[in-house]
C-alpha distance (Angstrom), angle and dihedral (degrees) to the residues before:
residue distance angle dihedral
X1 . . .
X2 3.42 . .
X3 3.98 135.0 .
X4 3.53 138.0 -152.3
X5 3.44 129.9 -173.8
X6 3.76 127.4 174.8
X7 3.84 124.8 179.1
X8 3.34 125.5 -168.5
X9 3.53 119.9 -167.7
X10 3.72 129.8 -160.6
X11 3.78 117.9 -104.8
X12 3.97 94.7 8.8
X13 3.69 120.7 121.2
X14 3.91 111.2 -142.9
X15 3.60 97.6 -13.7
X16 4.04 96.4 150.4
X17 4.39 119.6 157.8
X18 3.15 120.9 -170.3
X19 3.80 128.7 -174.7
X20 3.55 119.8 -166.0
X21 4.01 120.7 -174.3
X22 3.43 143.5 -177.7
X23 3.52 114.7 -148.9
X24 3.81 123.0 -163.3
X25 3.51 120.7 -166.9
X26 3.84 97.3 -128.4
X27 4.06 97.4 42.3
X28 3.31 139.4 68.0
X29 3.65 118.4 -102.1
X30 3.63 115.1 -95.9
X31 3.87 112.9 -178.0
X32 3.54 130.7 -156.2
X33 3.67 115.9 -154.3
X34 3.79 124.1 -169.4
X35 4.23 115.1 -162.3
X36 3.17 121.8 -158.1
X37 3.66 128.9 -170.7
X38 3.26 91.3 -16.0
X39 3.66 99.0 158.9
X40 4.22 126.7 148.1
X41 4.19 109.0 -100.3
X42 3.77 90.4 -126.7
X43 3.97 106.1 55.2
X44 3.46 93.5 34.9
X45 3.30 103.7 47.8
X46 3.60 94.5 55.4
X47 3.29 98.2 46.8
X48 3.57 88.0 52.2
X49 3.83 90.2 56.7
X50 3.57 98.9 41.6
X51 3.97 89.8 57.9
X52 3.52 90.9 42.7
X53 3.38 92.1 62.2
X54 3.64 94.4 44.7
X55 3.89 94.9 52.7
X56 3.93 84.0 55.6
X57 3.97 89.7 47.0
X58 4.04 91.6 -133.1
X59 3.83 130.1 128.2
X60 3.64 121.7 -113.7
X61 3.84 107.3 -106.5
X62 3.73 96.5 43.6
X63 4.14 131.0 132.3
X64 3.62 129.3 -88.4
X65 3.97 90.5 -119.1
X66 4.36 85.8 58.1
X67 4.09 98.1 57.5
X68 3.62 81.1 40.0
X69 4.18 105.5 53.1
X70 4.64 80.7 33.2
X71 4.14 89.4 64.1
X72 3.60 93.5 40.1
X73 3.81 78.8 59.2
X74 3.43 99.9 49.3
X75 3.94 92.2 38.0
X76 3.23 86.2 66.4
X77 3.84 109.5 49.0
X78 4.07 91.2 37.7
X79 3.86 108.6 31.8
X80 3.60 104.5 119.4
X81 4.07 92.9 -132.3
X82 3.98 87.0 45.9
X83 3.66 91.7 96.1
X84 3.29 84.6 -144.4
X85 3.65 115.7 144.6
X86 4.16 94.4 -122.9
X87 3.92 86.7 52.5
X88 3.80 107.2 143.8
X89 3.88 126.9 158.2
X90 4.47 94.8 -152.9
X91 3.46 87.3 47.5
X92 4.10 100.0 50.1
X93 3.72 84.4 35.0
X94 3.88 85.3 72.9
X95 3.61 102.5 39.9
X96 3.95 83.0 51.8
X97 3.75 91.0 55.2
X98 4.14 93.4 36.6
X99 3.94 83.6 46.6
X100 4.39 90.0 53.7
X101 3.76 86.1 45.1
X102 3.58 106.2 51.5
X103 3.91 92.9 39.0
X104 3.72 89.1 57.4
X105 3.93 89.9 39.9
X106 3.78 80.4 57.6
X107 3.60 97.5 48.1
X108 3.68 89.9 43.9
X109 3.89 86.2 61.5
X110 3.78 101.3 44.4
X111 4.18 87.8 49.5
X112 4.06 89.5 59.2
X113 3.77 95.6 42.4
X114 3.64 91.8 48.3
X115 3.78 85.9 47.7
X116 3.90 91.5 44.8
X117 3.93 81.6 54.9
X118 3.74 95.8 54.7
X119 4.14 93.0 44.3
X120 3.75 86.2 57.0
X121 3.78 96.8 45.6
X122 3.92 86.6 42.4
X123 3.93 90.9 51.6
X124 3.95 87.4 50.5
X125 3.19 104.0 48.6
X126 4.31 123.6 100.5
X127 4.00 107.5 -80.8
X128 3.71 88.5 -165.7
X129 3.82 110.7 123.7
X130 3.89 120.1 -105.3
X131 3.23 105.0 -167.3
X132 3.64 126.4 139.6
X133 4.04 98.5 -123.5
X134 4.03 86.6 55.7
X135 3.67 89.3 73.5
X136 3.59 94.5 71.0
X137 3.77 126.0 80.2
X138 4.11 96.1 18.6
X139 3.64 85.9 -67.2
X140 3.68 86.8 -73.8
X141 3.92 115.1 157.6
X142 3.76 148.1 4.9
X143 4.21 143.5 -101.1
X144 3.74 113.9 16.2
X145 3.32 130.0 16.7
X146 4.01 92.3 -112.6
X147 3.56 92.8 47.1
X148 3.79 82.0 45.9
X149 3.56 89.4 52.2
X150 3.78 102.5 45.3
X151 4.56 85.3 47.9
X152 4.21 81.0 56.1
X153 3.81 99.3 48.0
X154 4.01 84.3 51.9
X155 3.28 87.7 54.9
X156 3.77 100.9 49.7
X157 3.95 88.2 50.9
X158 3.97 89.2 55.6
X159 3.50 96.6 45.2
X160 4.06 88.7 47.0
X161 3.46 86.3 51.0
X162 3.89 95.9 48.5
X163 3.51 88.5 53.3
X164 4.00 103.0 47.8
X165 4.27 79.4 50.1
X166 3.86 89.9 49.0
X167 4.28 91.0 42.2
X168 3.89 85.7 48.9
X169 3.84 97.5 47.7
X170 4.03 83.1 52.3
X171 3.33 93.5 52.6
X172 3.87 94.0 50.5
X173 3.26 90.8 44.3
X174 3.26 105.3 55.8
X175 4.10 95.7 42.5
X176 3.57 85.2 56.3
X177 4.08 92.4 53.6
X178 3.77 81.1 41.9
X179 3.92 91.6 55.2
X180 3.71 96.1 41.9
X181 3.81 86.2 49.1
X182 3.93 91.8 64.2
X183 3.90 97.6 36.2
X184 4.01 81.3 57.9
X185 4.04 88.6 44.5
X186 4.01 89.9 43.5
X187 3.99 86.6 51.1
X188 3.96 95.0 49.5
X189 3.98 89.9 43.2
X190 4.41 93.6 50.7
X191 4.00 81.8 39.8
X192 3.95 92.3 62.2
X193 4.22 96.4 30.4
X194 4.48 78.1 57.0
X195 3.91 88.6 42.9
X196 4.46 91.2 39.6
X197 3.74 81.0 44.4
X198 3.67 95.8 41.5
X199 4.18 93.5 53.4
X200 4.12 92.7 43.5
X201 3.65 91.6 57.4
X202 3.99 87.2 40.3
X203 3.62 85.0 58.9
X204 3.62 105.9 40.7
X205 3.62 87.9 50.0
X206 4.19 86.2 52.0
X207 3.99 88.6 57.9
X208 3.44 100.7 40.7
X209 3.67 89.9 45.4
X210 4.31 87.2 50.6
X211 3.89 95.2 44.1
X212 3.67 86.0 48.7
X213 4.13 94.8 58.4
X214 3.98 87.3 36.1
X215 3.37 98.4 -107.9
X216 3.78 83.8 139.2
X217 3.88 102.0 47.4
X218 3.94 103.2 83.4
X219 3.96 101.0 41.0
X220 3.83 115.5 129.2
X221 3.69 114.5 -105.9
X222 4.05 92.9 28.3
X223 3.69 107.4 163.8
X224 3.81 99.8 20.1
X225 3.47 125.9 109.2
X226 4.24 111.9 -108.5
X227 3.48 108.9 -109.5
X228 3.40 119.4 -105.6
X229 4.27 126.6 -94.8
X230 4.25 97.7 -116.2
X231 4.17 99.3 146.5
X232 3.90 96.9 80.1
X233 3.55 129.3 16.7
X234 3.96 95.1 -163.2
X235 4.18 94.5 68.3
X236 3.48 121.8 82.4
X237 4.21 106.3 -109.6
X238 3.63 87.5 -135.8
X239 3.76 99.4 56.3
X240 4.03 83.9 42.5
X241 3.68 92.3 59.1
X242 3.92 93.5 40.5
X243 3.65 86.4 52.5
X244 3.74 94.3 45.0
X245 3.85 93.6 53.1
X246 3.76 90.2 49.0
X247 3.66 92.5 53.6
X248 4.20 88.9 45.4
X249 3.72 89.9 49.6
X250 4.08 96.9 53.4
X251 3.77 101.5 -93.8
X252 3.15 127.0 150.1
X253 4.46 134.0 162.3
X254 3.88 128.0 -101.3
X255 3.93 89.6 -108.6
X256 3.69 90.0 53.8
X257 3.67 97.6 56.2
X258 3.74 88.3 36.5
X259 3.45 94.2 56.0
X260 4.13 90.7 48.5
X261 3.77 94.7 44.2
X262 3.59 92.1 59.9
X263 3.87 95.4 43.1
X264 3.95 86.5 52.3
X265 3.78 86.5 45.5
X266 4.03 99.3 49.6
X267 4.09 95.1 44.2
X268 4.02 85.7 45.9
X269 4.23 85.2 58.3
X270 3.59 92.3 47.6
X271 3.49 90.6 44.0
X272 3.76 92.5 53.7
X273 3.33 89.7 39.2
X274 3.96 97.7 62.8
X275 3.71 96.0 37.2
X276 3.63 84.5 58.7
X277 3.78 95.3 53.9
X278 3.90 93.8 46.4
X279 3.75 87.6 53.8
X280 3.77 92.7 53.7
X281 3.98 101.3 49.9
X282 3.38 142.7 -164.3
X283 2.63 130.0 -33.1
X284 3.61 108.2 20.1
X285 3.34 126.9 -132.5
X286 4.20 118.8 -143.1
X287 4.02 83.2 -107.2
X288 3.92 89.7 57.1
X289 3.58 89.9 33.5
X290 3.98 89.1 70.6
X291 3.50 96.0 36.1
X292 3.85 85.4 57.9
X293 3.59 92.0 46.0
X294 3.91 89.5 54.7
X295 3.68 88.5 51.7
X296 3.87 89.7 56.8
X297 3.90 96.6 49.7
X298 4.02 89.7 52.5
X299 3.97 86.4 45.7
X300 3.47 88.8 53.9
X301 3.94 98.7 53.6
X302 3.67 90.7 48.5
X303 3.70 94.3 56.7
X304 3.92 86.6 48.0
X305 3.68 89.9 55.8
X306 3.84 89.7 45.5
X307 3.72 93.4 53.1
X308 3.90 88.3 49.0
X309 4.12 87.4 54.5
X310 3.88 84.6 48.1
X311 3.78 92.9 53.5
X312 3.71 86.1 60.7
X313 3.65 90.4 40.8
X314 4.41 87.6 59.6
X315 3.98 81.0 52.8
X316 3.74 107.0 61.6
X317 3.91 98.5 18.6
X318 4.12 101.5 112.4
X319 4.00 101.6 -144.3
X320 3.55 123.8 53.0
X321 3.89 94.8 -133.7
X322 3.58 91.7 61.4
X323 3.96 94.8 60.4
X324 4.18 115.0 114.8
X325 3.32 126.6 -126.8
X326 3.86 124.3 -136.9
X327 3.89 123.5 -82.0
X328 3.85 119.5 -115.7
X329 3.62 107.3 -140.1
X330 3.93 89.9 -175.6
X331 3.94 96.1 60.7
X332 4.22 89.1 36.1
X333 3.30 91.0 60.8
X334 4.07 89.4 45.5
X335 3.67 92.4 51.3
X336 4.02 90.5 50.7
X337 4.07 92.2 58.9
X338 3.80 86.4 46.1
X339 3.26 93.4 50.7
X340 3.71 88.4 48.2
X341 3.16 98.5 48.2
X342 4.02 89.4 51.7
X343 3.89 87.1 58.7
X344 3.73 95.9 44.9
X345 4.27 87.0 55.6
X346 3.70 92.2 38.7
X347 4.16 91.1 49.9
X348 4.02 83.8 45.3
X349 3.47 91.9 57.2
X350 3.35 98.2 45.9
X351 3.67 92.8 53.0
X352 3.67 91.4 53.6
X353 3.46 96.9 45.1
X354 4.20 87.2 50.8
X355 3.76 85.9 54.3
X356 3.22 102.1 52.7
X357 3.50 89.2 51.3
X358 3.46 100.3 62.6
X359 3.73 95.4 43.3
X360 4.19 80.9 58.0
X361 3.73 86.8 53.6
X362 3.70 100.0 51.1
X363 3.96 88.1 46.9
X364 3.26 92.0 58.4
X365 3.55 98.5 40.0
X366 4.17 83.8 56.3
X367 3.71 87.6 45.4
X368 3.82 103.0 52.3
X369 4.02 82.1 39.3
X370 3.76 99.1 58.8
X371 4.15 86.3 46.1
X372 3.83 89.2 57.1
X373 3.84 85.6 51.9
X374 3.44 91.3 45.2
X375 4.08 97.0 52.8
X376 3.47 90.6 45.4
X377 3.58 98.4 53.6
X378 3.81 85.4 46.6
């Protein structure tokens, strides 16, 4: 009887046993087994590699286009039908098998990193559900769709509720700023009745104190009633009369004796100014020529200072058509030497006109002189 085993095991190139017995039937069976190439997949697989890149004479690691170009190479010097003079068929026999081994080896090694690649895009990519039935209710929920339901009905309820709470605290709020806003109005409004209240008794105590030294006793008018506001209807009589007995008494606003001051102040200049040019003559000599220049440069700063008082003027004035505008010194000093000039022709003329007056008079004194003569000697 004869037995024949054959195991195959996954993974394991050329790994055949076979057993082969003969079996008498008075003896005890003694088999005789025979491996062959029974080597583990591990070890001898790379050692196979290893040498098969060493028959080739390339690294491990290196390109496809490499192993290639290196067995041309070989081909070449050991094909048997190369001619070549190294032809031999053992030897090209193993750099055929090395070539087969380190081409799949290769292949082998490009398959896992491309796989590698697609593990790490797959453990990258979104892990949300896409799933049509996710769509519905916000995406609220898990399992069925009723249990999916019931989960998003919950969740409408809290959110209602989270939004009545916020609605409330906005309400609350807000009354709350509205309250503080009219304690804070309350305070500024007893603030100015204490002030109001404050200045009335000021003043009464002012008048009492006046009527009490007699400041009072000797004004015109004491005893009469005050005449009655009739001009405009639209003002207030008592702010008429207040005004009225301000203006009586001498009063007048800031603006109003800003307004003079620097009137006063700009005719003084020009004044100044043309006094000064009389005094120098004409014509001028280089000497007065710098003296008058002098006189220029000072009129200039005053009118710079006057326009500064005139800026503060625009600010308290009360009426927009009463503002000032700003004075040229340039074209004041023009107008003074034309105005100068003016006086020097108009004293010329004068002069002339006085001369030939008297040389009218003496003619006629001569004339009515030689007919006194002339009668007598008739």
């Amino acid at each position: 009887m004869k037995w024949l085993s054959v195991v195959l095991m996954r993974k394991i190139q050329c790994h055949i046993s076979v057993c082969s017995v003969l079996v008498p039937k008075k003896h005890n069976p003694a088999p005789r087994c025979f491996d062959y190439g029974h080597r583990l997949l591990s070890d001898h697989r790379h050692k196979n590699i290893k040498e098969s890149y060493r028959i080739l004479k390339v690294q491990e690691g290196c390109s496809l286009d490499d192993v290639r170009n290196v067995y041309r190479d070989l081909a070449k010097q050991y094909h048997p039908d190369s001619g070549s003079a190294t032809a031999d068929a053992a030897i090209f026999v193993q750099i055929q098998e090395a070539y087969t081994t380190v081409l799949n080896d290769i292949a082998e090694k490009m398959k896992s990193r491309e796989k590698a690649e697609e593990d790490e895009e797959d453990r990258f990519k979104s892990k949300a559900p896409q799933h049509r039935h996710y769509l519905s209710f916000e995406g609220i929920g898990y399992g069925t769709p009723s249990q999916r339901q019931k989960q998003y009905m919950q969740f409408r309820v809290d959110r209602a509720s989270e939004q009545v709470m916020e609605y409330r605290k906005q309400i609350m709020e807000s009354g709350l700023a509205m309250s503080e806003a009219m304690l804070a109005k309350d305070v500024r409004q007893s603030k100015k009745a204490k002030i109001t209240q404050a200045m009335e008794r000021l003043v009464e105590d002012l008048i009492q104190e006046s009527m009490a030294k007699g400041d009072f006793d000797n004004l015109s008018g004491k005893g009469k009633p005050l005449r009655k506001f009739s001009d405009c209807p639209h003002i207030d009589p008592m702010t008429h009369n207040l005004n009225r007995i301000l203006i009586d008494n001498g009063y007048q606003p800031e603006w109003i004796l800003m307004q003079k001051e620097i009137r006063e102040t700009i005719e003084k200049l020009r004044k100044d100014m043309v006094i000064s040019r009389k005094k120098l003559g004409d014509p001028m000599t280089p000497q007065k020529a710098k003296q008058w220049q002098e006189i220029c440069e000072h009129f200039i700063e005053d009118v710079k200072a006057l326009n500064k008082r005139i800026n503060d003027f625009n600010l308290v004035v009360p009426l927009l058509s009463r503002q000032m505008v700003h004075f040229n010194a340039g074209k004041e000093i023009a107008k003074i030497q034309e105005l100068h000039k003016i006086q020097v022709e108009k004293k010329t003329g004068n002069d002339t006109e006085k001369t030939e007056n008297k040389s009218g008079r003496a003619s006629d004194i001569k004339t009515s002189f030689l007919n006194w003569i002339t009668l007598i000697l008739k």
